[in-house]
N, C-alpha and C positions, 0 to 999 in steps of 0.2 A: 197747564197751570190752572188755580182754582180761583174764584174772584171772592172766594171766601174770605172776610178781611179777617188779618191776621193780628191776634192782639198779645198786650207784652204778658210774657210768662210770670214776671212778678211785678207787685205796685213798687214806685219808689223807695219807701220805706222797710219792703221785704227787699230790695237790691241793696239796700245801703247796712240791711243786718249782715244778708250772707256775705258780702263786701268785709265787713269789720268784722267777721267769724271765721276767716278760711280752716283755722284746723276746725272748727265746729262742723262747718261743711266736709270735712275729711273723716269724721267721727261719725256724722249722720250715713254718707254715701259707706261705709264702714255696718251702720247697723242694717241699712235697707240692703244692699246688695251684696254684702263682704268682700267687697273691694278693696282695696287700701290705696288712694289719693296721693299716698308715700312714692309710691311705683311708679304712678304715670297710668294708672288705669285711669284718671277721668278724662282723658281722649277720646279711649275706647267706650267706657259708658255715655259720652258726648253723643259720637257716632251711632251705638245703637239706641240711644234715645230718640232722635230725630228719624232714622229712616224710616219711611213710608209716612210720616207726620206732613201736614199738611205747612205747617212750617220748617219742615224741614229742606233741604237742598237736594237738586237732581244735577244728575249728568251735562244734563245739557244747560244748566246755568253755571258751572262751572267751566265747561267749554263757552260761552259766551263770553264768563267775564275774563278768562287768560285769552280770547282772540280780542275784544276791547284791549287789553293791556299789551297785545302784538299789535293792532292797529294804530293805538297810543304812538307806542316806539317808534314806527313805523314815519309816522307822520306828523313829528313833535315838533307843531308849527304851534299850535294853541295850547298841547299841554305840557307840561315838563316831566324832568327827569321824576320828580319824587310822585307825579300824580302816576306816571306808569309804575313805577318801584308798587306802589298802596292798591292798585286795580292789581299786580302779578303776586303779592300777598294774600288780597282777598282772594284770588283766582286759588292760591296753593292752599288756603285754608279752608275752603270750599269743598275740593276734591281731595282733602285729608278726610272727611268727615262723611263718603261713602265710599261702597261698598267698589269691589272693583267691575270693570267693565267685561262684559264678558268675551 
């Protein structure tokens, strides 16, 4: 891990356009990569946007946060059902978004 602090990808204001734009944003990713957003390719362009990026997500923090979310389960004195359900979501949306393990 890098102690590189990691800052937000857009200001408020650029979050709150492409927010109120989604086919815009389907129209842009459309001219830069010839994708079509229609498919389900912004997953895939998610994915290789991020890997090897310094903000992006590794292996082994996805394995951390589905063993936190089996600990959770495990031992659900102080947290509940819906805080494990939100740690085994993060966990699977995590490890949707690299590459597979070799």
């Amino acid at each position: 891990m890098s102690d590189t602090p990691i800052t937000p990808a857009l200001t408020p204001e650029e979050w709150k356009d492409a927010i109120r734009d989604r086919a815009g944003m389907a129209e842009a990713m459309q001219r830069a990569w010839g994708t079509d957003a229609a498919t389900g390719d912004e997953h895939a362009l998610a994915a290789l946007c991020l890997i090897y990026q310094p903000f992006g997500f590794t292996q082994e923090e996805a394995e951390w946060t589905r063993s936190l979310a089996k600990q959770w389960a495990e031992y659900d004195r102080e947290w509940g059902e819906d805080d494990v359900r939100l740690a085994s979501s993060v966990a699977a949306k995590i490890a949707a978004l690299l590459p597979p393990t070799p």
